[in-house]
Structures are given as C-alpha cells and as structure tokens.
ROMIDREN-458050 format. One record per atom (N, C-alpha, C): x, y, z. Coordinates in steps of 0.1 Angstrom, whole numbers, plus 5000, padded with zeros to 4 digits. Layout:
XYZ ...
//
This chain:
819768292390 818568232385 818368092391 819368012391 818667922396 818767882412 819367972421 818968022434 818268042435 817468132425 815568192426 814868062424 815467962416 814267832415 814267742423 815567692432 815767642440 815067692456 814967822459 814567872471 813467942466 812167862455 811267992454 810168012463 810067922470 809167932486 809668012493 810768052499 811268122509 811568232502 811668252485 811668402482 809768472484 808868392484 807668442482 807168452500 807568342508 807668402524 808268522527 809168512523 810068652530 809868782514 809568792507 808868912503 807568922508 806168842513 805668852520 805768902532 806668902540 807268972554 807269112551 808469082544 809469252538 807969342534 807369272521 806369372522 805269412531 804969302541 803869342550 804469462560 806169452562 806269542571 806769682565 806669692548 806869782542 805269892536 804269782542 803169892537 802469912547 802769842564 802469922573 803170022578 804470042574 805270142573 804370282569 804470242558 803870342544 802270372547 801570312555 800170262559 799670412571 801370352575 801370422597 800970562597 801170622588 801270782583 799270812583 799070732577 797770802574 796570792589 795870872587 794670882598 794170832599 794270662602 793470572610 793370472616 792570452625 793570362634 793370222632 794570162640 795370022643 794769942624 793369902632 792869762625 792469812612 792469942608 792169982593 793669972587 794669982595 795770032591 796369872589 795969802599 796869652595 795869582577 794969632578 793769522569 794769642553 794969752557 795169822547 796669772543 797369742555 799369682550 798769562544 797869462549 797669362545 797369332528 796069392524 796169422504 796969452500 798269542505 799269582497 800069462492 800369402510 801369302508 800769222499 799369182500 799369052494 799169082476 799069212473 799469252457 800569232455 801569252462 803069212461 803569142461 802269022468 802968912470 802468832460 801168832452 800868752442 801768812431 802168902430 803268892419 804368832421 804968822438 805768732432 805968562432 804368522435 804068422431 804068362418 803568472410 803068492396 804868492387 805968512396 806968502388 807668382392 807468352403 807268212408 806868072399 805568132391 805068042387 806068022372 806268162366 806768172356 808568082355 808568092368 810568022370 810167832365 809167802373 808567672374 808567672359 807767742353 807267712336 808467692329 809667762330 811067822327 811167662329 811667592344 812467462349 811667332335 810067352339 809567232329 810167272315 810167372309 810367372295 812167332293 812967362302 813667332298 813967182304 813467122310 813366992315 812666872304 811466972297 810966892280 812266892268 813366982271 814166982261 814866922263 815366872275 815966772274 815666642272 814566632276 813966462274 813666472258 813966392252 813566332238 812066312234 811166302242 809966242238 809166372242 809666482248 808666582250 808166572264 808466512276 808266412287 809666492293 809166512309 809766532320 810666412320 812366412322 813266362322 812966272338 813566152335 813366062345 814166112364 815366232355 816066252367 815466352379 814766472365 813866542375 812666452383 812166402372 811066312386 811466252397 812666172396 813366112406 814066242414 814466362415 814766462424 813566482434 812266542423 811266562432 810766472442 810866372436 810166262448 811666232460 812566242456 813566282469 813166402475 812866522472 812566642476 811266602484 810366552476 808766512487 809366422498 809866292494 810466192508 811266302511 811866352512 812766392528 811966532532 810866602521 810166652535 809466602543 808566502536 807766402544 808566342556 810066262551 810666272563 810766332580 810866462570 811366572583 809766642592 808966602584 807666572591 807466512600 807266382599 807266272604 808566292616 809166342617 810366312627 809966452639 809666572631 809566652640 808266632645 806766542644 805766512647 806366422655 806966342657 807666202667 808166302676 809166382675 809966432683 809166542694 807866572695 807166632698 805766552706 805766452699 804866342707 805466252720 806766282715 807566262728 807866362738 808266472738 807866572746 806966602757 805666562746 804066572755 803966442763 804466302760 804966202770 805766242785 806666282779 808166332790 807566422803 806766522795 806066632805 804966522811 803966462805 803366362815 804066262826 804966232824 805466152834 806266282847 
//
C-alpha cells in the first residue's frame, strides 16, 4: 500500500501502456483496419486507465485523512507539507538541470 502511494504516477503510466498494448491485442482480431483499430485500443485503454486514476485519487484521499489524524487541529501536519515542497523543489530541481544540460548541448553542436 504504500508503494502504491508513493509510485502512483508511474502505476497510472505504465497501466496506461500495459493496457493500450492489451486492447490492441484484443482489438487486432476484429475486421478493421489500422486507424479504427488503434482509436478503438485507445477507449479501452483510457477506461482502464481512468480507473486507475479514480483509485489513484482514492489512495491520495486515504494519505490526507490519515495525515488529518494525526495533526491535532484537523490540518495537514507540518511534516507532510514540508515533504511535498521537498518533492516539488527537487523536481523543479531536476528540471531546471536537465533544461541547462540540454541548452548546452545545442551550444556545443553550434560551435
């Protein structure tokens, strides 16, 4: 469980995959061609995939309530807020670095 809350973006990408390549699978069988058949894997996947957004959302609801029981006042505890904003700065971070590191690149190739 809390592997699922920790990694719930990468569980909703990669069931997104898994299913897109599981209902053109399931899709490939029927009589028609290519671009009916991708638009058709496509609705499936993305039914599959709002649910597991939708349980996604439900883990998040799970983390705040038990994050209200621990704080006293009914109020998101100071530690969680202070995690997330480490979690935003160091993706922001890793932004910013791989945008630098790529602006340099397109320099290097100019010279």
């Amino acid at each position: 469980m809390r592997w699922a809350s920790d990694n719930r973006y990468s569980i909703v990408f990669g069931s997104w995959v898994a299913s897109m390549g599981a209902a053109f699978a399931m899709v490939s069988r029927s009589p028609m061609n290519t671009a009916q058949k991708l638009v058709q894997a496509r609705v499936y996947a993305q039914g599959l995939t709002m649910a597991v957004v939708i349980a996604s959302l439900a883990l998040e609801g799970a983390d705040m309530k038990a994050a209200r029981s621990e704080g006293k006042d009914g109020k998101v505890t100071s530690a969680i807020k202070q995690k997330r904003r480490l979690t935003d700065a160091d993706q922001w971070m890793d932004m910013v670095e791989a945008e630098e590191e790529r602006m340099k690149e397109r320099e290097a190739r100019k010279i």
